[in-house]
PABA-878550 format. One record per residue (C-alpha): residue in three letters; x, y, z. Coordinates in steps of 0.05 Angstrom, whole numbers, plus 5000, padded with zeros to 4 digits. Each point is the difference from the previous one (the first is absolute). Last residue first. Layout:
<sites>
ALAXYZ
...
</sites>
This chain:
<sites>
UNK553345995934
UNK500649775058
UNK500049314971
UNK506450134956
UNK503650195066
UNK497549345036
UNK502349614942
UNK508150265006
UNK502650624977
UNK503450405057
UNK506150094971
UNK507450285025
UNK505850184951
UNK506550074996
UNK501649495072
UNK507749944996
UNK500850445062
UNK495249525039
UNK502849334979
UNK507150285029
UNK498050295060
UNK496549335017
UNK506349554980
UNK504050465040
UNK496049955053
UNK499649215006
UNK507049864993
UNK503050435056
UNK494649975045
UNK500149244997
UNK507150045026
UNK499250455048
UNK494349575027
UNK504149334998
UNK506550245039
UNK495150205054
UNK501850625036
UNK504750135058
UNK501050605056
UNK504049695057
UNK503950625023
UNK505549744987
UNK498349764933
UNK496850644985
UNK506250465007
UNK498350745014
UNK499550514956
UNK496750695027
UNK492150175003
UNK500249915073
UNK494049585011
UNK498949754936
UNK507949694992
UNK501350014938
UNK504449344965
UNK507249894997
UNK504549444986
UNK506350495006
UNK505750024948
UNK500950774996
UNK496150144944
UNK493949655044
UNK500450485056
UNK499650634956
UNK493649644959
UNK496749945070
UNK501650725017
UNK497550224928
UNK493249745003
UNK498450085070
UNK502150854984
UNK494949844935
UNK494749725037
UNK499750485056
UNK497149685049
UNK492149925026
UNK501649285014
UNK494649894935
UNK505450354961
UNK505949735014
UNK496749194982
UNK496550374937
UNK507650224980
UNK502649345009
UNK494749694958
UNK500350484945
UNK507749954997
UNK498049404959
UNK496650434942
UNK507150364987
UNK503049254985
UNK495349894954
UNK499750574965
UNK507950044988
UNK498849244974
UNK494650214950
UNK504950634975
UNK505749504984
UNK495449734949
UNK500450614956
UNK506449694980
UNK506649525029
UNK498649825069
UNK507049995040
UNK499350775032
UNK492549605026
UNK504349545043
UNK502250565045
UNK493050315004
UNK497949355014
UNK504449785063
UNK498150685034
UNK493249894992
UNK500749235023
UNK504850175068
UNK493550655010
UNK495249344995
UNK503049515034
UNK500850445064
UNK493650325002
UNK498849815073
UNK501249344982
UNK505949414995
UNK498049384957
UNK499049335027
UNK501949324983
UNK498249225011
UNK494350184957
UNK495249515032
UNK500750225067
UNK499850764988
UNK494049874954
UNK496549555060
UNK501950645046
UNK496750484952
UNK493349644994
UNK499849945066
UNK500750715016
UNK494550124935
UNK495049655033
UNK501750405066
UNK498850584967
UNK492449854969
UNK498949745066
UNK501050605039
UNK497850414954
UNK493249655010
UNK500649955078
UNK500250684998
UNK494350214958
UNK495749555042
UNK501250255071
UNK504449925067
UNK504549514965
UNK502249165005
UNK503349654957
UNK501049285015
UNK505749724959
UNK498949304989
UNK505449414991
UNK500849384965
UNK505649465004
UNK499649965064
UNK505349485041
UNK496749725070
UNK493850564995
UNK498850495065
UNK493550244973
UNK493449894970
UNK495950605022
UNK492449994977
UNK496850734992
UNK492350135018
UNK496450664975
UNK495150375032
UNK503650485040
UNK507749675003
UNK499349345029
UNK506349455009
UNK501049304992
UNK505449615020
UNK504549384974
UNK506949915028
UNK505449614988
UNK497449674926
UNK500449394977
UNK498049694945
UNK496949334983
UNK500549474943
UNK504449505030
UNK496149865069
UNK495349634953
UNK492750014967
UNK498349364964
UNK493650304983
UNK498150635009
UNK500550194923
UNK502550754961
UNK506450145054
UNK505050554994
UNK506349855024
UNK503650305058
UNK506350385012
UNK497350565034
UNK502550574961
UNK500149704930
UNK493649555011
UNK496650655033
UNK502350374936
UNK496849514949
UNK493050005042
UNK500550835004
UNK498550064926
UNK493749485008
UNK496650525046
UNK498949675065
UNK492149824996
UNK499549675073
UNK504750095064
UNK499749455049
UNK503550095071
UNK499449225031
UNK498849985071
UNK496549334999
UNK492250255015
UNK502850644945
UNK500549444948
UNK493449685007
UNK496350705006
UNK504250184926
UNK496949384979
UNK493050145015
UNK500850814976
UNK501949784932
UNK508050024978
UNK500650344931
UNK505449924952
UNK507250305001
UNK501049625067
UNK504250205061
UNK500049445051
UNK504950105069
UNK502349555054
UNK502850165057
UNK506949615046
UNK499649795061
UNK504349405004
UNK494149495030
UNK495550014936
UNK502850444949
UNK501049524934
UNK495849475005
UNK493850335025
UNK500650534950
UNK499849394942
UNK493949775033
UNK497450675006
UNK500550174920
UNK497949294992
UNK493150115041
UNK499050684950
UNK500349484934
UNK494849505030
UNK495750665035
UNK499150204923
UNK497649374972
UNK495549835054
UNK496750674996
UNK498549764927
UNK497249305027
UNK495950295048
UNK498050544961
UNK496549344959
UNK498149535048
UNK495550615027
UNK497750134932
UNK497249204997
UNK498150005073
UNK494450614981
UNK496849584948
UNK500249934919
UNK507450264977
UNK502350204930
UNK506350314997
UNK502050534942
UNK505850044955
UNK503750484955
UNK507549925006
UNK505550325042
UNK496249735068
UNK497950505052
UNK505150055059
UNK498249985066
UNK506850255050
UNK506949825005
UNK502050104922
UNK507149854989
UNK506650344994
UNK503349915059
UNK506050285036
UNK501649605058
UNK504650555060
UNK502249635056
UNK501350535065
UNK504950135041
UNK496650515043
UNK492450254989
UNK495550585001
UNK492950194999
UNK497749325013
UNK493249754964
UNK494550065044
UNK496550614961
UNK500649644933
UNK501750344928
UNK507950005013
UNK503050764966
UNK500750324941
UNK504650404961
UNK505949495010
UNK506950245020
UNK505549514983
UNK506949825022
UNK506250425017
UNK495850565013
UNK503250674978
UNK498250635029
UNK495850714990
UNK499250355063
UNK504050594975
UNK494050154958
UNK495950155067
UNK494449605034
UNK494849644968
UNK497449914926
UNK502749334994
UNK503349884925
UNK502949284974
UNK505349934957
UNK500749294979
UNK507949804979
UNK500349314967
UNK497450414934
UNK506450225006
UNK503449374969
UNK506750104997
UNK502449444952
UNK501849375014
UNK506749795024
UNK496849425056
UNK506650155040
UNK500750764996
UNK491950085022
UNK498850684999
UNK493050065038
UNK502950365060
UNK505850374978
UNK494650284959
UNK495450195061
UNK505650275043
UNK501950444944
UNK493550294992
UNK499850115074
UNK506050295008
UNK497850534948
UNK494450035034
UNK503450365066
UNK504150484949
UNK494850184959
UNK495250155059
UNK506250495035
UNK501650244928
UNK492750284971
UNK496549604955
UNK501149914918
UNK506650204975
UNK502949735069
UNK497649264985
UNK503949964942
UNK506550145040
UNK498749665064
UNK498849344959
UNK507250134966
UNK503850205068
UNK496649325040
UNK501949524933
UNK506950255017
UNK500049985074
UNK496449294993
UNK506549714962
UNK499849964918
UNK506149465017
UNK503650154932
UNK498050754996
UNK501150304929
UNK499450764992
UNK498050144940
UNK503850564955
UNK503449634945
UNK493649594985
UNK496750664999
UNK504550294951
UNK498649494952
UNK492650075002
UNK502150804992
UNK505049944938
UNK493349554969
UNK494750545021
UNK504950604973
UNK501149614934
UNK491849874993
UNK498250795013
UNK505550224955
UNK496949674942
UNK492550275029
UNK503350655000
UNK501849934927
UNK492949654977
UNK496750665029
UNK502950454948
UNK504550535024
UNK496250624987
UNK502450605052
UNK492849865027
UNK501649185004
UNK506150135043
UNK496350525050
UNK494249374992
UNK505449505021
UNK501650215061
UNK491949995027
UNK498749344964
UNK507249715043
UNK496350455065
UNK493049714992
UNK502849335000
UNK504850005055
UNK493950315047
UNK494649494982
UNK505149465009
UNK502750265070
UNK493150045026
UNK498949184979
UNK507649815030
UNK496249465050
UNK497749234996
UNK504349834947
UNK496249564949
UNK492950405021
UNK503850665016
UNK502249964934
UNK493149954963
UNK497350475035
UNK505050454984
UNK498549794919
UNK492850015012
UNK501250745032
UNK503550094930
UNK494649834957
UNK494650345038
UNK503150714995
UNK501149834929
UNK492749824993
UNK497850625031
UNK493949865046
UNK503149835074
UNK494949775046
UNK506049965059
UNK498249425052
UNK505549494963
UNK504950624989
UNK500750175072
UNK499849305029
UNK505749904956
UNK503950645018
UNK499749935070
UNK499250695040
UNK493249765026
UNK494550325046
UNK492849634976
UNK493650385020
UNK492649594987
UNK495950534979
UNK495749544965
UNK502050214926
UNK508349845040
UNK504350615020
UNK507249884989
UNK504650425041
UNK506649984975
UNK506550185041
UNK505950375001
UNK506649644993
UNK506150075052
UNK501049314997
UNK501449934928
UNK495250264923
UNK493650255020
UNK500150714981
UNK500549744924
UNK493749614992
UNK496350524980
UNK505350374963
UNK501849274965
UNK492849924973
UNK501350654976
UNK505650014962
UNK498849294965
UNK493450264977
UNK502950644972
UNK506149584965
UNK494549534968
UNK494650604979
UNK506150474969
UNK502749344960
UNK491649944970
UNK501250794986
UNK507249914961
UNK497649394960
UNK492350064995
UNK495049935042
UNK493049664978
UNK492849885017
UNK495949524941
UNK493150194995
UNK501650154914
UNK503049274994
UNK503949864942
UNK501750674970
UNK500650245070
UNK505149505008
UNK503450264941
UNK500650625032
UNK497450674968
UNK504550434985
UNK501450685041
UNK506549635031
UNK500250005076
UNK493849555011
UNK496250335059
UNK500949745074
UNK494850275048
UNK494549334969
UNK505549465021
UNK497850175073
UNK504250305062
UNK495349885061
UNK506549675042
UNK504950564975
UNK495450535011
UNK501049785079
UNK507450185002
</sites>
């Protein structure tokens, strides 16, 4: 498997004893041609997908990735895997852009990619070395991708209300292929939680998961892990008066600068006795203290005599004067807020962010139940919690080390990602191998339709989608073949079956709440047979740009 990555154009020789015209041309130039440069695409494909192979479910092995620092990295997620991977071959590369590519517009399905596509250049290569041309599998290729699209529609499951329990079963599903099931499970409510918190039916906008901030507390177990129907800040209140905590509290979110300020253009004062430059930091105190008396005034007005707090989180700084006039009132003020959390502390608090003091009102404050800080070592978190109707949410992950945390929230990222999918689609599509053993099967009876050598692409295809099945068996420690054939037993006789990992037997996924997104099976679909494709009708590869000419 590792030759594959350190393969180079220089190992494959021109088949015919001519010279090629590209030689003619340029006489630096690296070439393969036709049968060799097919050899280096179907080799590539076969071993990115070895390496990424054990992976595949919830019974997957995993990777450890070990960083130039010696930083470690334990991940069975395929997108993490092929982002840290220094892969060489270009074909290797090509495809992990392609999986990439899909988990970015689907949030998961990156493992099965690299697998699918392997297997479709892996069936057609016994085709290509009993010489079928390439063109004729890539035929069948493109009928087998449209019977399949159409299949799929056939096969989703479509949920009118899309209830919790069903967005619950397809969170739980993605987030098993990546932790183990007692974590999965408990952040798998999460995730769902979260969504169901941020989707707002009546505005009908779009999920917007940058609503969701996923902040990480090394401290205690990963179990620990929770959602906070408000916001966690990374920092805490700069004063050692200020209060710790506080009840019912007004939240004003400003964006203005509380402290000295140099002036945006060049300038310089002139002054010709001590008065003269007391006058003048007089006058620019003055100008601060003016905008931190309005803050109070408007405090004054709205929690004097019912009890109520009052809270200032600004994006800009707040100087060590004014933050002293603040804490003398009881005010918690928090200074450089990153600007991202502004927009969510409007959604979750229902406030307005304000850029001028004056003509401050009751009308552009939050509110928040409960506002408290909490220390962890060094570092200084900010609680805003307790909201009337939140409309953004953050998952606090917490883990007993770095590498953990990490997977963690490379998983949880993809959990979201799946429930906003489920939401959006309307639909889901039954797993455990379920769609595609129904597909195969589907296929091979189509392909007795296909007039010509064409018929031979569709066979392919549907033998490269018992890949996925088989991996599933395999990684369980099963026999893949017995799984094979007990799930394809089940499904002759009318079941909706899928394999059960634990037993190795069939067993009915929609029972037993095992769903994927309609979206990623679809993408899968398209995109790897358009890969396979492009790669089997590749004759010749050339290195032959400037930089070759210049080694020369």
């Amino acid at each position: 498997t590792t030759e594959i990555y350190t393969l180079s154009l220089h190992d494959a020789l021109p088949i015919s004893g001519t010279m090629s015209s590209l030689k003619l041309l340029n006489q630096d130039a690296e070439h393969a041609k036709r049968f060799v440069a097919l050899a280096m695409n179907i080799n590539a494909a076969k071993g990115l997908q070895e390496v990424l192979k054990t992976n595949l479910g919830p019974k997957g092995t995993l990777k450890m990735l070990v960083g130039g620092a010696g930083d470690i990295k334990l991940t069975k997620d395929g997108k993490t895997l092929l982002h840290e991977m220094q892969i060489q071959n270009p074909t290797a590369a090509l495809i992990a852009r392609t999986a990439t590519a899909q988990d970015d517009m689907c949030g998961d399905g990156t493992t099965s990619t690299v697998i699918f596509i392997g297997e479709l250049l892996k069936q057609a290569e016994r085709h290509l070395g009993e010489g079928v041309h390439p063109r004729m599998i890539c035929d069948g290729f493109d009928i087998a991708k449209t019977v399949s699209a159409e299949f799929l529609e056939k096969c989703k499951v479509k949920n009118a209300s899309m209830d919790r329990e069903a967005l619950n079963c397809v969170s739980r599903t993605a987030l098993r292929t990546k932790l183990h099931t007692e974590l999965a499970d408990h952040l798998g409510d999460v995730c769902v939680d979260a969504i169901l918190c941020i989707n707002d039916k009546q505005a009908e906008v779009p999920i917007d998961l940058f609503m969701v901030e996923i902040m990480h507390m090394q401290h205690k177990s990963d179990l620990s892990s929770k959602l906070v129907r408000g916001l966690v800040l990374d920092h805490g209140a700069r004063h050692p008066d200020m209060p710790k905590a506080v009840k019912d509290a007004y939240i004003l979110i400003l964006n203005l600068d509380l402290e000295y300020s140099k002036s945006e253009v060049s300038s310089n004062f002139f002054y010709s006795s001590a008065d003269q430059r007391e006058k003048m930091v007089e006058g620019e105190r003055k100008l601060i203290d003016d905008k931190v008396r309005k803050i109070i005034e408007l405090k004054r007005q709205v929690c004097d005599g019912n009890g109520k707090s009052f809270v200032v989180i600004n994006q800009k700084g707040i100087d060590p004067l004014s933050l002293d006039m603040l804490a003398k009132q009881g005010i918690i003020g928090l200074r450089r807020c990153k600007k991202r959390n502004l927009e969510r502390l409007g959604k979750t608090c229902g406030g307005e962010c304000v850029n001028s003091v004056d003509d401050l009102t009751d009308k552009v404050l939050g509110f928040a139940g409960s506002v408290y800080e909490e220390t962890l070592g060094e570092e200084k978190y900010t609680f805003v919690e307790d909201c009337r109707n939140p409309h953004s949410c953050t998952i606090l992950v917490k883990g007993p080390n770095k590498h953990t945390i990490d997977q963690i929230k490379d998983a949880v990222r993809d959990g979201l990602r799946s429930v906003k999918n489920a939401i959006e689609d309307d639909c889901l599509v039954p797993g455990a191998g379920c769609f595609e053993l129904s597909l195969c099967a589907h296929l091979k009876e189509h392909s007795k339709k296909v007039q010509g050598r064409a018929k031979l692409g569709v066979q392919a295809y549907a033998e490269a989608l018992l890949v996925i099945p088989k991996t599933l068996a395999a990684n369980a420690g099963l026999d893949p073949m017995d799984a094979l054939i007990n799930v394809q037993d089940a499904q002759m006789s009318g079941m909706v079956a899928g394999l059960d990992v634990s037993t190795g037997e069939a067993c009915s996924p929609v029972d037993m709440g095992i769903y994927d997104n309609y979206r990623v099976k679809k993408q899968l679909i398209h995109s790897a047979g358009i890969i396979a494709s492009q790669l089997l009708l590749v004759d010749e590869i050339m290195r032959a740009g400037i930089a070759a000419g210049k080694r020369g």
